[in-house]
Residue frames as qw, qx, qy, qz and C-alpha x, y, z in Angstrom:
[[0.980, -0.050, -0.095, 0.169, 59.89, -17.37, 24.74],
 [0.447, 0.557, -0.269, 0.646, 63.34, -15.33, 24.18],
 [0.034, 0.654, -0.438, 0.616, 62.77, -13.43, 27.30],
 [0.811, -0.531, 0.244, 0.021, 62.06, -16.35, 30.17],
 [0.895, 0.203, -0.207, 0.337, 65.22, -18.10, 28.16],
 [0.183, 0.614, -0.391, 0.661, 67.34, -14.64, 28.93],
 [0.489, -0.753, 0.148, -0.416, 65.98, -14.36, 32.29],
 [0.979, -0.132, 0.052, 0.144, 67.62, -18.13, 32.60],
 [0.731, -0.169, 0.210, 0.627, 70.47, -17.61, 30.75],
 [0.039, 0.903, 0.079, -0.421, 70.99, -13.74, 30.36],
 [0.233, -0.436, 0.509, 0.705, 73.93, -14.21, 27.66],
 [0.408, 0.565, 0.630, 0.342, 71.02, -15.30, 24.61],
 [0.242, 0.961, 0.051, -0.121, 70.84, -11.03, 24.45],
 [0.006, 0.709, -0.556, -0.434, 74.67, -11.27, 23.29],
 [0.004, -0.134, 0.945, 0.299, 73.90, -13.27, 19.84],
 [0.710, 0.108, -0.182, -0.671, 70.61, -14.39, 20.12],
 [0.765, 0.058, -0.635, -0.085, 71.99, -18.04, 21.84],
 [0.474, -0.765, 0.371, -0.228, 72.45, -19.26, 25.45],
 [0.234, -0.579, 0.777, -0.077, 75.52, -21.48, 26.43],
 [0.476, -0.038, 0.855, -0.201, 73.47, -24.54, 25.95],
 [0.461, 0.509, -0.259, -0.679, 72.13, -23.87, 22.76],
 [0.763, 0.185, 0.604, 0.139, 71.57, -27.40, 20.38],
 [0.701, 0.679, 0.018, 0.217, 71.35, -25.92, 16.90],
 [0.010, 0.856, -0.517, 0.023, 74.97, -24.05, 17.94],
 [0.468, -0.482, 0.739, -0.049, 76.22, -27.08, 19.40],
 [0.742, 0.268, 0.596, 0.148, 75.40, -29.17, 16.14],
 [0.631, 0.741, 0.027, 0.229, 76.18, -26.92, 13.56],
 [0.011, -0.908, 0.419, -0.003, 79.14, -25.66, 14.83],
 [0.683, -0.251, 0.686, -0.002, 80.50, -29.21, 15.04],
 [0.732, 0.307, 0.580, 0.183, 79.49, -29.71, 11.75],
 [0.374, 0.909, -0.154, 0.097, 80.99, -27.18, 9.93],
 [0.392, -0.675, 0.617, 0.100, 84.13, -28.27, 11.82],
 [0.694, 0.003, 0.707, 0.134, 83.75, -31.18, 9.66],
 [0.588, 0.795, 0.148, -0.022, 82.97, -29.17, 6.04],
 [0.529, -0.452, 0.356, 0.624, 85.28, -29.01, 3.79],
 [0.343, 0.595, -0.156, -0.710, 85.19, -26.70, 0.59],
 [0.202, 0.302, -0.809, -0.462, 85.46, -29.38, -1.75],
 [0.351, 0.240, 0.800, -0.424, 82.25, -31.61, 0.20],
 [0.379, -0.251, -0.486, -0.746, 79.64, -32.45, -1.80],
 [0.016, 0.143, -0.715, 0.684, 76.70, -32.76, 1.28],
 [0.355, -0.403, -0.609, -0.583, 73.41, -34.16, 1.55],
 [0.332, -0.125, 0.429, -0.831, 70.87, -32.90, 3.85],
 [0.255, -0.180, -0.891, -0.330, 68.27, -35.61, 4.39],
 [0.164, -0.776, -0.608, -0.040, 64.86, -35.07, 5.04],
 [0.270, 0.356, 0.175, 0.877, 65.61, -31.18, 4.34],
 [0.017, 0.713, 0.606, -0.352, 62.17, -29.84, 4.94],
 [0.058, 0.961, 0.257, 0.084, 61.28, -26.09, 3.99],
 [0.329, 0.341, -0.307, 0.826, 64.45, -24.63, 5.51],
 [0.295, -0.817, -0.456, -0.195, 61.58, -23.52, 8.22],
 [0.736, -0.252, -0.123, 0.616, 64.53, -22.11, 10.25],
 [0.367, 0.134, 0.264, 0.882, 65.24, -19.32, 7.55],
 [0.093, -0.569, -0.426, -0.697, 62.05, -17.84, 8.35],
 [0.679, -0.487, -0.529, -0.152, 61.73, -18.20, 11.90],
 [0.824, -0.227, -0.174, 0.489, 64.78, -17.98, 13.40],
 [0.008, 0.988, 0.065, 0.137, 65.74, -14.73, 14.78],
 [0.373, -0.751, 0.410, 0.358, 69.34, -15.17, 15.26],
 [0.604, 0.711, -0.307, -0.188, 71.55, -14.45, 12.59],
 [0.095, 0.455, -0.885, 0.019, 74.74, -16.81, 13.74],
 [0.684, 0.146, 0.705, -0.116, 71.86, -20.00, 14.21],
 [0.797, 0.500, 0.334, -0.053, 71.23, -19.21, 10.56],
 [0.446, 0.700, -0.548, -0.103, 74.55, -18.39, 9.16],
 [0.436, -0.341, 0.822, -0.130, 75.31, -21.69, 11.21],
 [0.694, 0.147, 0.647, -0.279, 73.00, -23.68, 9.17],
 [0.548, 0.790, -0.218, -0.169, 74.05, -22.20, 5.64],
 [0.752, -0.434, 0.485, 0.109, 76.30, -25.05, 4.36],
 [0.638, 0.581, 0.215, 0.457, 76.87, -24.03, 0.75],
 [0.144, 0.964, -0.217, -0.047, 80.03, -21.82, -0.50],
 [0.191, -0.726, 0.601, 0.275, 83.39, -22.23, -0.95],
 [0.316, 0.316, -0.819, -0.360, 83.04, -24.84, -3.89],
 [0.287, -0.009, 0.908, -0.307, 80.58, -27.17, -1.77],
 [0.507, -0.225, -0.602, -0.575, 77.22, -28.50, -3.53],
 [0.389, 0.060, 0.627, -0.672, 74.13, -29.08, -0.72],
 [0.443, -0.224, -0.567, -0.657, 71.26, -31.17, -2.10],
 [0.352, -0.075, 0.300, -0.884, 68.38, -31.36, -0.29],
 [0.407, -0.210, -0.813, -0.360, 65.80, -34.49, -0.22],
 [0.366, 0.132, 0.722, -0.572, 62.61, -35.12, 1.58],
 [0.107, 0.512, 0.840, 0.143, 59.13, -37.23, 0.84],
 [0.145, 0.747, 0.399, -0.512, 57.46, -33.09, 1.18],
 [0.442, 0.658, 0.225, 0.567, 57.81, -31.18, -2.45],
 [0.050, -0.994, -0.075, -0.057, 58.28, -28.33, -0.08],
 [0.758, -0.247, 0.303, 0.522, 61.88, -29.21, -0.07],
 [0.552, 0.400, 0.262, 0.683, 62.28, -27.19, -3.31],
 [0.015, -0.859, -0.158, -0.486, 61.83, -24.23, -1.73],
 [0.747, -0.579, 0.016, 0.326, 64.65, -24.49, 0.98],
 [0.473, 0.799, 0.014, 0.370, 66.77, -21.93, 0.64],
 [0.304, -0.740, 0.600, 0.012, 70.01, -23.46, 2.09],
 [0.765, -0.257, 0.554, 0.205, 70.26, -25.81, -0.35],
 [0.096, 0.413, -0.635, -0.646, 71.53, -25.94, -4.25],
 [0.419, -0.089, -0.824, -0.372, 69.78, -28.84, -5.38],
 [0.594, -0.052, 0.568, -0.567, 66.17, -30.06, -3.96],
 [0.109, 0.101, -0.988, -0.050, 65.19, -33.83, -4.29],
 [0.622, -0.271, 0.453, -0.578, 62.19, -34.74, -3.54],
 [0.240, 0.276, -0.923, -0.122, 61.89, -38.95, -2.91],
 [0.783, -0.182, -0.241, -0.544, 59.85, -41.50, -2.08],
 [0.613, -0.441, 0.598, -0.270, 60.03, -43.25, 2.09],
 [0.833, -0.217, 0.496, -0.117, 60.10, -46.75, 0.35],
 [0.903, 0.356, 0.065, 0.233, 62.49, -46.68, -2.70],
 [0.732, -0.003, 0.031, 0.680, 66.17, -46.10, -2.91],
 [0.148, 0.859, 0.125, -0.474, 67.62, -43.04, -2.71],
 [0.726, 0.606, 0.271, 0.181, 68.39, -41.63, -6.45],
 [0.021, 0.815, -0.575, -0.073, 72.31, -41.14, -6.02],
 [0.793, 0.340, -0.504, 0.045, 75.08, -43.37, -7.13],
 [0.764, -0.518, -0.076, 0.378, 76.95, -45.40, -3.99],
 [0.560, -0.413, -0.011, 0.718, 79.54, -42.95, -2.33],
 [0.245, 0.715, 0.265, 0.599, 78.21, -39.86, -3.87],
 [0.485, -0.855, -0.080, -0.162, 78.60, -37.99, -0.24],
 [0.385, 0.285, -0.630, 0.611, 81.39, -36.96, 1.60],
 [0.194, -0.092, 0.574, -0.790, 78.63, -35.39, 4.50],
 [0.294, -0.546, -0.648, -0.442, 75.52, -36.27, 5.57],
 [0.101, -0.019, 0.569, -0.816, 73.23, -34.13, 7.78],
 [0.398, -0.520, -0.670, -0.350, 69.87, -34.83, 8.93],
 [0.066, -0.007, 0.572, -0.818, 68.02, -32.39, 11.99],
 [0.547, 0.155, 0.519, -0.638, 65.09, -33.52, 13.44],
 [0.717, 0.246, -0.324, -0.566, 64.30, -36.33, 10.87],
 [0.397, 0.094, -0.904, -0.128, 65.38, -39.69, 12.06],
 [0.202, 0.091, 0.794, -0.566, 62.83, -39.62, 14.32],
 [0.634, 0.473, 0.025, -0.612, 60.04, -39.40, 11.59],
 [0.334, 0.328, -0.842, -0.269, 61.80, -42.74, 9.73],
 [0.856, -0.134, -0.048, -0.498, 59.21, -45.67, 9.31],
 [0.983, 0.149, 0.054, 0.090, 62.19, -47.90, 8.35],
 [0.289, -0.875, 0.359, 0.150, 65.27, -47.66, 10.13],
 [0.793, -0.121, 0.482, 0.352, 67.07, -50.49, 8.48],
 [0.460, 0.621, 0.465, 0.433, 66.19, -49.41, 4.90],
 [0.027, 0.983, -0.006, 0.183, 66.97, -45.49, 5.75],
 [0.405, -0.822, 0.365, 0.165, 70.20, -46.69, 7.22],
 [0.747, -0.029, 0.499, 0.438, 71.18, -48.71, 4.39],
 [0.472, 0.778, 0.293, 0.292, 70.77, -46.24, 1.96],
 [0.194, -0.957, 0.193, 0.096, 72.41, -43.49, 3.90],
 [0.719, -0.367, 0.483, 0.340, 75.47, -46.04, 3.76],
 [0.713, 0.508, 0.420, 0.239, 75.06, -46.80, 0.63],
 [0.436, 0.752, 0.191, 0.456, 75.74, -43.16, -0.68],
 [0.186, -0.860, 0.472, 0.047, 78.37, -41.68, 1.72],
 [0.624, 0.607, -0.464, 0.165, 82.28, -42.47, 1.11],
 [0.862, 0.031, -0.359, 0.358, 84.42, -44.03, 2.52],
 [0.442, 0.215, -0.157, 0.857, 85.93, -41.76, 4.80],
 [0.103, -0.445, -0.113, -0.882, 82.79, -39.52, 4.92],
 [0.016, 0.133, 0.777, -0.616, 80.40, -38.49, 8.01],
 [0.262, -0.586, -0.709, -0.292, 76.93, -38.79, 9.02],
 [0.109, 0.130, -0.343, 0.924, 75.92, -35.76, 11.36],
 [0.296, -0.527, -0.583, -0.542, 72.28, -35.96, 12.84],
 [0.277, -0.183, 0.437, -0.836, 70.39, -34.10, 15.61],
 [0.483, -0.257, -0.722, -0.423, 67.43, -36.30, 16.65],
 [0.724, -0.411, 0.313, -0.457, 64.75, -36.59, 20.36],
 [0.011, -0.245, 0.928, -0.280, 66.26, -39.44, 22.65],
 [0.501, -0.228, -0.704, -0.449, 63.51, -41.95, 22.20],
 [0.588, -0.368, -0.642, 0.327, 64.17, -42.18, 25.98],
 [0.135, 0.018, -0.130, 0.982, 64.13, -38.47, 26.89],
 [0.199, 0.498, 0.691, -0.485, 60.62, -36.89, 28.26],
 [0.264, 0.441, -0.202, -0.834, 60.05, -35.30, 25.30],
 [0.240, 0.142, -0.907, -0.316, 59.77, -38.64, 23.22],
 [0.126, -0.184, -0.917, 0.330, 58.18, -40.21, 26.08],
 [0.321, 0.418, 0.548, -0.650, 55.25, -37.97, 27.04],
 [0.357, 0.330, -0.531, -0.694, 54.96, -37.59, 22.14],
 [0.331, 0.012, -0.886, -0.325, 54.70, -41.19, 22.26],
 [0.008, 0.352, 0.861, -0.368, 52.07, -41.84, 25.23],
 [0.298, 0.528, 0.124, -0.785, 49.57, -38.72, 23.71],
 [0.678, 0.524, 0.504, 0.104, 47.47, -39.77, 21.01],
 [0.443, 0.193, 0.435, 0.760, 48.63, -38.22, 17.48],
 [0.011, 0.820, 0.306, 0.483, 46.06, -35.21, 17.31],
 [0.463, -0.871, -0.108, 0.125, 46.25, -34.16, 21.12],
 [0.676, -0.315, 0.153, 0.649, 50.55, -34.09, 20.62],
 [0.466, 0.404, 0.295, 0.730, 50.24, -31.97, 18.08],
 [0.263, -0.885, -0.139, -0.357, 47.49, -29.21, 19.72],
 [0.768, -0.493, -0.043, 0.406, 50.40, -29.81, 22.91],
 [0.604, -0.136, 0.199, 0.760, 53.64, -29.39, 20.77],
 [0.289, 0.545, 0.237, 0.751, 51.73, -26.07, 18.54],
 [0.263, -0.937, -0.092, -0.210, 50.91, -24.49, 22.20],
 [0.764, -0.506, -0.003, 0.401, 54.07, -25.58, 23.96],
 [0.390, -0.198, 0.346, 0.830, 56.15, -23.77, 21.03],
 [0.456, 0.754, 0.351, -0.316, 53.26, -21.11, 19.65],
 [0.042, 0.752, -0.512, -0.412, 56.41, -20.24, 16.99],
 [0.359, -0.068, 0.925, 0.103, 56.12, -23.75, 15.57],
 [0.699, 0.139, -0.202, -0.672, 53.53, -23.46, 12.40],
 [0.874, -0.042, 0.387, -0.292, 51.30, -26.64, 12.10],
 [0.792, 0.584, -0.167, -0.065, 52.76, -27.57, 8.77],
 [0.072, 0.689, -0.660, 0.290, 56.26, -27.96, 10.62],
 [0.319, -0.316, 0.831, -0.328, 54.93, -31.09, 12.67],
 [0.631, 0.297, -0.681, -0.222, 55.04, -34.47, 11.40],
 [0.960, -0.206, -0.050, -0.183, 54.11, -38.17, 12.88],
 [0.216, 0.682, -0.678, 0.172, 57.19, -39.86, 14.96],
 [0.948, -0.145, -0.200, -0.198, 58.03, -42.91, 15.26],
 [0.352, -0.737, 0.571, -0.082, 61.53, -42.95, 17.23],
 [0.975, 0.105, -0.024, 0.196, 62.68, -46.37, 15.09],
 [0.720, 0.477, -0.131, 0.488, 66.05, -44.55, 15.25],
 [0.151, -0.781, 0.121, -0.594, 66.54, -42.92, 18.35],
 [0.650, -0.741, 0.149, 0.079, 68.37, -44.08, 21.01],
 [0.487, 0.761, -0.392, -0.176, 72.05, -44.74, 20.48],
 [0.578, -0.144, 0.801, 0.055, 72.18, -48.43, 21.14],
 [0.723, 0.502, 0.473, -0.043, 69.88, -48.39, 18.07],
 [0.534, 0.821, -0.180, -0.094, 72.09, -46.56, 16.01],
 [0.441, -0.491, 0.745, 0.093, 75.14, -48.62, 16.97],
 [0.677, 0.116, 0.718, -0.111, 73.13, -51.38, 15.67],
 [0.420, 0.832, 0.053, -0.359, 72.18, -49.20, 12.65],
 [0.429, 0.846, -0.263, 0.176, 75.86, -48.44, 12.01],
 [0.916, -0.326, -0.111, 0.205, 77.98, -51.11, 13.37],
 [0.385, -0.804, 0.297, 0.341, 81.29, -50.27, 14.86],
 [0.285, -0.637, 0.303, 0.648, 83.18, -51.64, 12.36],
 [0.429, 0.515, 0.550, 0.499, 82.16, -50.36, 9.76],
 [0.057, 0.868, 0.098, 0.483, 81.92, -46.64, 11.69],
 [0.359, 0.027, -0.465, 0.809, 83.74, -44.77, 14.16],
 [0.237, -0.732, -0.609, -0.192, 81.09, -43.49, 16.68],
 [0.345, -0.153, -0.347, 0.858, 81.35, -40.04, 18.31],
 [0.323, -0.565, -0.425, -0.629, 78.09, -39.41, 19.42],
 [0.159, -0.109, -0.797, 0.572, 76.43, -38.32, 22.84],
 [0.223, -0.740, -0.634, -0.031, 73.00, -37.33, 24.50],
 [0.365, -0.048, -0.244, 0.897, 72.42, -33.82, 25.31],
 [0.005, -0.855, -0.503, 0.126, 69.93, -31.10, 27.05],
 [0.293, 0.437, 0.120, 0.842, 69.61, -27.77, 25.53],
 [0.158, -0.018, 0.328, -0.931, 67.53, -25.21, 27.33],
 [0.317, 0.354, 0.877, -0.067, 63.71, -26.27, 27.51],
 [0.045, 0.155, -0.191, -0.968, 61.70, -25.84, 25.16],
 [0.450, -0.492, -0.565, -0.485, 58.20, -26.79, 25.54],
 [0.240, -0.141, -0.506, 0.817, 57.59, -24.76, 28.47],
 [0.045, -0.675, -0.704, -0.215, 54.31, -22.94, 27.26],
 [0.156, 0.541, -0.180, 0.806, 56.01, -19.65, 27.65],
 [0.668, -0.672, -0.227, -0.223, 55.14, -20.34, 31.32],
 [0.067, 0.740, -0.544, 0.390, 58.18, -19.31, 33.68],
 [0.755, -0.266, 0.543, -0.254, 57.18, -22.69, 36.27],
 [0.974, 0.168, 0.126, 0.083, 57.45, -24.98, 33.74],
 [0.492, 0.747, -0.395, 0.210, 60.92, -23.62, 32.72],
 [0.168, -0.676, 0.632, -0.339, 62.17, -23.76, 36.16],
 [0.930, 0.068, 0.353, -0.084, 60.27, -27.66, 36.30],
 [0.950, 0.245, 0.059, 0.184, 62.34, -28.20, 33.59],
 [0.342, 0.662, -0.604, 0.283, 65.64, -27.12, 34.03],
 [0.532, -0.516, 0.609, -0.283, 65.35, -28.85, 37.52],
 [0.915, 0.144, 0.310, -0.216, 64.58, -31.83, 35.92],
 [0.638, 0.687, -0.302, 0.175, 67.41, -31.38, 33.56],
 [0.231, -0.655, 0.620, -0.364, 69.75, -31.00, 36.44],
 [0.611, -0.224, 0.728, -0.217, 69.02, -34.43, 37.79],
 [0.763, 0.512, -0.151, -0.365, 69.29, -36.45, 33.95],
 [0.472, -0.425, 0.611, 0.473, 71.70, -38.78, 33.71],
 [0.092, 0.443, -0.575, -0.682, 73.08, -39.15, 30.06],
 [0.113, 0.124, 0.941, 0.293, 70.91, -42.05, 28.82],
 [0.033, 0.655, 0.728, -0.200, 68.02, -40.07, 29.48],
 [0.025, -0.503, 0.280, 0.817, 68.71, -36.49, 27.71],
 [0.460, 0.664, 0.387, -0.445, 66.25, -35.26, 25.34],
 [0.650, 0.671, -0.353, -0.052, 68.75, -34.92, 22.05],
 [0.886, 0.128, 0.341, 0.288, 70.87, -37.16, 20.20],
 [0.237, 0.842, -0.356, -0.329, 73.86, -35.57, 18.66],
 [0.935, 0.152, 0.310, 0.080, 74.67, -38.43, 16.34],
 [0.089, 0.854, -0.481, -0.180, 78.28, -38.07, 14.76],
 [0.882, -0.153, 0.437, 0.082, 79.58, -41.01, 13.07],
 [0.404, 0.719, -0.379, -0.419, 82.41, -41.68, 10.20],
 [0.984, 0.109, 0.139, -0.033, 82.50, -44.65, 7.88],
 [0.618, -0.454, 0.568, 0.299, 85.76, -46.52, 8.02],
 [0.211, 0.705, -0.497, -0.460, 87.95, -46.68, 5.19]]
């Protein structure tokens, strides 16, 4: 996979990222937003699968969001959560009760790749409220319910998407891919989610490099063309950036 990306974009050999990069362009954004004193919850956590996977070191010192006095807990419905090892505290909770913090216990929230796996967007977006401050942000990466990725997940039965998504990315263990249901993915619906005023919204849509290409050099070049001609409502990630009014 690394070396059709280079062949595309020849700067991923300086770093281990190209120009278009998503996890860069979301964590680096969010760390613009960290402050040493944050206390930061990571929802729907997961394994850390990243830390084990990820061969660049600046994607994973990008994703390391504990130090300078910050606290990271960690929650997800998997017990493997307690074995993520980029957070301080692991949670694990249950999809249809509350989560088990006091209101405005957050200054951050992040969440990658999980609001698309939410059964119950209302109830996962009140809670999120619920326990950030006044003041504090929500930060999520998430598939554009409207983006071909979403689209071709949601028209494939549930068994075939998966045999698809573990050949399209052969780096992807099985245990990494989870049922989606895109209740939270577009970003009229999170408007709705998180009304204006009650947040300040400074989110857009955005293609990284493809990646379900089946390490096949045609499909790459299919899909960057195909990128080329996207307009914004149709882009494959959500970078979801919002902060609740005071």
């Amino acid at each position: 996979m690394s070396d059709i990306v280079s062949s595309f974009y020849p700067e991923n050999q300086a770093g281990g990222f190209s120009r278009c990069d998503g996890t860069v362009q979301f964590y680096q954004r969010v760390r613009a937003l960290l402050r040493s004193h944050f206390v930061v919850l990571d929802f729907g956590a997961g394994r850390g699968a990243a830390y084990y996977q990820d061969a660049s070191l600046y994607r994973k010192g990008l994703r390391n969001l504990r130090g300078e006095g910050r606290r990271v807990i960690g929650v997800d419905v998997d017990p493997v959560v307690s074995n993520n090892p980029w957070i301080d505290e692991a949670v694990v909770i249950d999809a249809t009760s509350p989560l088990p913090f006091p209101n405005q216990t957050f200054d951050l929230i992040v969440s990658d790749s999980t609001f698309e796996h939410v059964s119950d967007a209302t109830r996962t977006a009140h809670e999120l409220d619920r326990v950030l401050k006044a003041g504090g942000w929500i930060c999520a990466r998430t598939p554009n319910r409207n983006g071909y990725v979403a689209l071709m997940n949601r028209m494939i039965p549930g068994r075939v998407a998966r045999r698809l998504v573990s050949s399209a990315q052969p780096d992807r263990k099985v245990e990494d891919i989870f049922p989606a249901y895109y209740r939270m993915n577009t970003l009229r619906i999170l408007r709705n989610l998180f009304p204006a005023d009650h947040y300040e919204h400074m989110s857009f849509a955005f293609d990284s490099e493809p990646r379900y290409h089946f390490n096949q050099r045609a499909v790459f070049v299919v899909l960057l063309g195909l990128h080329s001609v996207t307009p914004s409502s149709l882009r494959s990630t959500l970078m979801f950036f919002v902060r609740k009014r005071s």
